[in-house]
N, C-alpha and C positions, 0 to 999 in steps of 0.2 A: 738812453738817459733822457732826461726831461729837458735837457738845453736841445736834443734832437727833435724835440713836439713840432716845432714849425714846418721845420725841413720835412720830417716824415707827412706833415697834415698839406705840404706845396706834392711832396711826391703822390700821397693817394687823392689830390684834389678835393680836399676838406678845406671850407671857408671859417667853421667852428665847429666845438664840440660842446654839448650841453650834459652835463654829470650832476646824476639826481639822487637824492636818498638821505641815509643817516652819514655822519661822518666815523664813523668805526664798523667796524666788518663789511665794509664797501671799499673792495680794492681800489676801483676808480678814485671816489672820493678822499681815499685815504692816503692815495698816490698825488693827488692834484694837491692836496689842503696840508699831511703832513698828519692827518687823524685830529679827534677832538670830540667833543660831549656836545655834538648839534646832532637831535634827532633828527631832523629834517632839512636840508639844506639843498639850494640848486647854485652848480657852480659854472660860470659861461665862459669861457673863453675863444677867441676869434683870431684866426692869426694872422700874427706877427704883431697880436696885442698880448698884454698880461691878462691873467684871468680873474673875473672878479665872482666872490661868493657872496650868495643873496643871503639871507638867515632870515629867522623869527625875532623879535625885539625883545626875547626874553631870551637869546642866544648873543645878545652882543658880545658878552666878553668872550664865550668862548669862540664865536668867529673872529674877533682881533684875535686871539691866540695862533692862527694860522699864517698871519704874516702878509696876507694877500691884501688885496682890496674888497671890502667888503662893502653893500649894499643890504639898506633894511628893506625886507620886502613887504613892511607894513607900508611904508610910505606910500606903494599901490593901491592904498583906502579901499580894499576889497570889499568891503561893506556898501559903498559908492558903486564898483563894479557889479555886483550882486541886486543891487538896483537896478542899476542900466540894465542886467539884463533877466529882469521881471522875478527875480529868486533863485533862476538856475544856477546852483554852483557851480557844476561842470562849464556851463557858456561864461561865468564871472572866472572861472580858471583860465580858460583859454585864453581870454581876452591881457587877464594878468600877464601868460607868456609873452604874448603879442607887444608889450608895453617894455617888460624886463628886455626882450631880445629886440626892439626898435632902440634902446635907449644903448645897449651895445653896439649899433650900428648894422646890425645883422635884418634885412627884410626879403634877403637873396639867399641862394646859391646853397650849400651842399653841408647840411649838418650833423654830425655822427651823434651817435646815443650811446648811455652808458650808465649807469649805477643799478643801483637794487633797491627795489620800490612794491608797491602791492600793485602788481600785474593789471588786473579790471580795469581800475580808476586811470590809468597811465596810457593804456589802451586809447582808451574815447577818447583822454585827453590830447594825445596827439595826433588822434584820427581829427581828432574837432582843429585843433592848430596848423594842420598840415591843409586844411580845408578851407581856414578863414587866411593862409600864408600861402598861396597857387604859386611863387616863386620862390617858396623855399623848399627844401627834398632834405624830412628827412632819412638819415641813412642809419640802418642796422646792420655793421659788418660782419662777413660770415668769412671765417677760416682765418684773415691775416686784417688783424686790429690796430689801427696807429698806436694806441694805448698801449698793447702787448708787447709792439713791437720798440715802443722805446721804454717799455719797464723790463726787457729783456737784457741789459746793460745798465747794471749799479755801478752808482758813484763809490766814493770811500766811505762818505757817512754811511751809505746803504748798505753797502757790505762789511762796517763794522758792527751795524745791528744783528746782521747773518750770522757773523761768526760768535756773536757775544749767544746766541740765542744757540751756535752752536756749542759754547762752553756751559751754557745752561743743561743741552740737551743731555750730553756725555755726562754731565754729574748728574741727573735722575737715571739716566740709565746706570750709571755704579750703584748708585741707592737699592736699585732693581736685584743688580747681580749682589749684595750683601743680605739682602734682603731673602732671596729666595734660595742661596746656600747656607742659610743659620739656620735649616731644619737638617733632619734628621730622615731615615728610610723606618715607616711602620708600614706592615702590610702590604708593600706595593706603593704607597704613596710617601709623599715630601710632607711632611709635619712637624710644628711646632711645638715648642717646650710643653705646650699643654696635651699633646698628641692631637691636635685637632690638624685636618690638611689643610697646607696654603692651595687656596684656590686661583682661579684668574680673575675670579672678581676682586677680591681682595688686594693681587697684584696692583689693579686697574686702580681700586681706590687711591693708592698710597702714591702710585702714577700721579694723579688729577691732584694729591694734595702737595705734594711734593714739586709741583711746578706752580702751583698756587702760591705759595712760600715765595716761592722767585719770582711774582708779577708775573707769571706769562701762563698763558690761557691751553686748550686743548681742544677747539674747536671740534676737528674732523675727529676727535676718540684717536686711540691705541688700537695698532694691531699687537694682538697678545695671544697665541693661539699654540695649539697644540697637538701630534697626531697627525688623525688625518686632519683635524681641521688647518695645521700646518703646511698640507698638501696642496689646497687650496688659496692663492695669492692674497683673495682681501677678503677672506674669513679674518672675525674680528675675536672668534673664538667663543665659546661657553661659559660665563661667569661664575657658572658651579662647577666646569669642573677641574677637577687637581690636579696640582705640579705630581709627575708620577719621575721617578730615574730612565734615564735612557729614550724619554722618546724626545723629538725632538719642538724646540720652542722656537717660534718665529716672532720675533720683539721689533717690530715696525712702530716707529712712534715720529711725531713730525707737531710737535706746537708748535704758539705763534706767540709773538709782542702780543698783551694787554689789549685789549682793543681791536683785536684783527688786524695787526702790521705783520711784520715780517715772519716768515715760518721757516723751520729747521727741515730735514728730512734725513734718518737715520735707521738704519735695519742691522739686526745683526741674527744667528740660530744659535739656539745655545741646546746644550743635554746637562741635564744635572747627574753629576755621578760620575756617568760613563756614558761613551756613545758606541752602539751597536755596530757590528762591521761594515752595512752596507748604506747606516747614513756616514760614516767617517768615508766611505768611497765616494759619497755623492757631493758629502761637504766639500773635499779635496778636489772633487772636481769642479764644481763651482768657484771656489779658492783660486786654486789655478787660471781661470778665465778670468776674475777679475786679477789677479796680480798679472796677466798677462796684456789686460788692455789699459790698465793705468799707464806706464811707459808709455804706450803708442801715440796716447792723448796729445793733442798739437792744436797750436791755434790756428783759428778761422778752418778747419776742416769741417765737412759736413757730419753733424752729429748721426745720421742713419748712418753714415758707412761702420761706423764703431759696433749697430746694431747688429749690421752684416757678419762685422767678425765673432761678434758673441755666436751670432746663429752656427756660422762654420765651424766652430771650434766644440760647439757641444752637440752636433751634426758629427764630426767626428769621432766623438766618444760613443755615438748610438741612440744617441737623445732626440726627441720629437723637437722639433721647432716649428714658430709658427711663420716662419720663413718656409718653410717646408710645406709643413699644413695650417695653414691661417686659423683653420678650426678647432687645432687641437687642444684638449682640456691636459695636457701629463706633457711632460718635461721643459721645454723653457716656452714660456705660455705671455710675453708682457715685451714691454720696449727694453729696453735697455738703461734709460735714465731719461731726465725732465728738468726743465728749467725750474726754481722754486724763486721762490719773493713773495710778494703780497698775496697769492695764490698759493697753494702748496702744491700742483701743476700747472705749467706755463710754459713758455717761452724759455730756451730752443726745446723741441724735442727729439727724441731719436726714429720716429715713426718712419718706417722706410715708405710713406707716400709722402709725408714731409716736403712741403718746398724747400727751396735753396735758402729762406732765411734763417734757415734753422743751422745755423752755425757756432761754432765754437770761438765767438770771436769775444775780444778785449772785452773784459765787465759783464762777461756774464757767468752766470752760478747755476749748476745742475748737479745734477745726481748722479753715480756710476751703479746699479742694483741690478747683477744676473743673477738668476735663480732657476733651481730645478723643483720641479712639483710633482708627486704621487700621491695620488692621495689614498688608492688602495693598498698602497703598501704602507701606508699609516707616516706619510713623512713628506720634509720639505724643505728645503735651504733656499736663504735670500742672503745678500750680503750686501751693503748701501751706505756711503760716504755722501756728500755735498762739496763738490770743488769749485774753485772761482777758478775764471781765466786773469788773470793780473794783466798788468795796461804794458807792463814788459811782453810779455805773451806766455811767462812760465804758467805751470797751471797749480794750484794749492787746493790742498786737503784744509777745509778750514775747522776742522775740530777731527784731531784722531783720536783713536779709542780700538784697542786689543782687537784681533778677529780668532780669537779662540772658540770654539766650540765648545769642549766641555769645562766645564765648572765645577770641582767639587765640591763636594758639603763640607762645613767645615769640621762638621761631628764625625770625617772621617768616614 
């Protein structure tokens, strides 16, 4: 959580962290500030200080809207700076950081980075700042991020966004399932009162508008797929082509808050009609391994062991694993589930190289999704919930929704 920033930034030896970019679809930024309409902001913080956001003076209100301390960062007469140094923007840039980060008390020690920005420019400029600052270092973390590591633990407020975004998600997905049982069988295909087929594009649209309605956005797309493209984990599917009966549908779908906050993440397979005998064997046994390791789920246990059991358990029905074969393309092919928040992957994971912080502890929210994948036999089952660990330790499904398989039409 964010009251842990200190402690986590005394534990990995960070003196500050400086977080750059737009304040919306910038987790950093949107984590630190709370989100907001500043294209471009830089926010400093140093610890065991509060954090203050610098803005453009045509951003003031909405950086008072973040609650923080804010700083204009006209007031550095960049114009003046640009001067002093003979026109160069990039040397009147650095020198700007020089100023902002002197006036936070920071001309030492060990500073992390963070936001999302245009790469080039950000480049020179902290090659130039890290050049004209020989005592200060700074640092690009790789693999275990103080950031990650305390937005891997939502508060209430955080996690009632979660779940509200998961009562969002469960109702465009019934919208989905009404949607695509109100046709009819012509020819092989799912079609409309007018006989024309619902396709996946179509799907997709009604997807995008249908969440649009509700304030909340669809950043990373829709997994909507079918066949063999169902076979395959993050095929996104063919936009031409048709809902057909009996093969099977893989409805992966994961929006966010407005603005790039908080993301859902939800999978279900479905068959319109009827499902053929050997995906209803493959559904059921994926079935089975997820109703099998929900129960197990316990707090602070290392999230790979869970992975582990998925692998043994479809290892024993005769399935490929990539516990088995790391390299395998067909039958359980993926982790087992992932932290979601302002990221729609994060913090914990189930990855069995995973460190030990990848746990199941208090306040955090991940995914439970096993799945089996053929894809030359034209098919593919995923099943996927969102659960919080509660500050009790019980663990919570925070939006259910049916795991049925087939769907019929309603035309019978």
């Amino acid at each position: 959580m964010k009251t842990d920033l200190d402690a986590l930034m005394k534990e990995y030896d960070l003196d500050a962290i400086l977080v750059t970019g737009p304040g919306q679809h910038n987790p950093a930024m949107v984590y630190m500030m709370g989100g907001g309409q500043l294209l471009q902001a830089d926010l400093i913080k140093k610890r065991g200080e509060e954090a203050v956001l610098f803005y453009e003076s045509m951003e003031r209100d909405e950086a008072a809207k973040s609650g923080l301390k804010t700083k204009n960062i006209n007031d550095y007469k960049f114009n003046d700076l640009l001067e002093q140094a003979g026109g160069d923007q990039l040397k009147a840039s650095i020198k700007r950081y020089q100023l902002m980060l002197a006036d936070m008390g920071i001309t030492s020690g060990r500073v992390a980075l963070y936001g999302r920005t245009e790469i080039g420019f950000h480049y020179a400029l902290l090659s130039g700042l890290q050049h004209e600052m020989p005592g200060l270092s700074l640092v690009g973390e790789v693999g275990t991020s103080v950031l990650t590591l305390a937005r891997m633990t939502k508060d209430e407020t955080e996690i009632e966004r979660i779940r509200k975004m998961g009562r969002i998600t469960t109702q465009v997905v019934g919208l989905v399932a009404d949607f695509i049982t109100s046709g009819s069988v012509k020819d092989g295909l799912v079609v409309k009162k007018d006989g024309t087929p619902i396709t996946i594009g179509e799907v997709k649209s009604r997807i995008n508008l249908w969440l649009s309605e509700r304030d909340t956005e669809n950043p990373e797309s829709t997994i909507f797929s079918i066949g063999r493209d169902a076979g395959v984990p993050h095929s996104h599917g063919n936009p031409l082509d048709p809902l057909k009966p009996g093969q099977t549908i893989i409805f992966d779908i994961y929006p966010c808050e407005a603005g790039g906050g908080y993301f859902y993440d939800f999978t279900r397979t479905w068959c319109l009609a009827y499902a053929p005998d050997d995906v209803s064997a493959l559904y059921e046994t994926v079935l089975a391994t997820y109703n099998n390791i929900i129960p197990q789920l316990e707090v602070n246990r290392l999230f790979k062991e869970y992975q582990l059991m998925a692998c043994e358990m479809f290892s024993a029905q005769g399935h490929p694993t990539i516990e088995g074969n790391p390299q395998t393309q067909t039958g359980y092919v993926h982790g087992l589930g992932h932290g979601i928040g302002l990221n729609v992957h994060e913090r914990p994971t189930s990855w069995i190289k995973g460190d030990d912080t990848n746990r199941l502890v208090p306040g955090a929210v991940f995914t439970i999704e096993p799945g089996l994948y053929y894809p030359d036999r034209g098919m593919g089952v995923r099943l996927e919930d969102s659960y919080y660990v509660r500050q009790d330790g019980k663990i919570e499904c925070l939006a259910a929704y049916p795991l049925d398989l087939v769907l019929p039409l309603k035309s019978g």
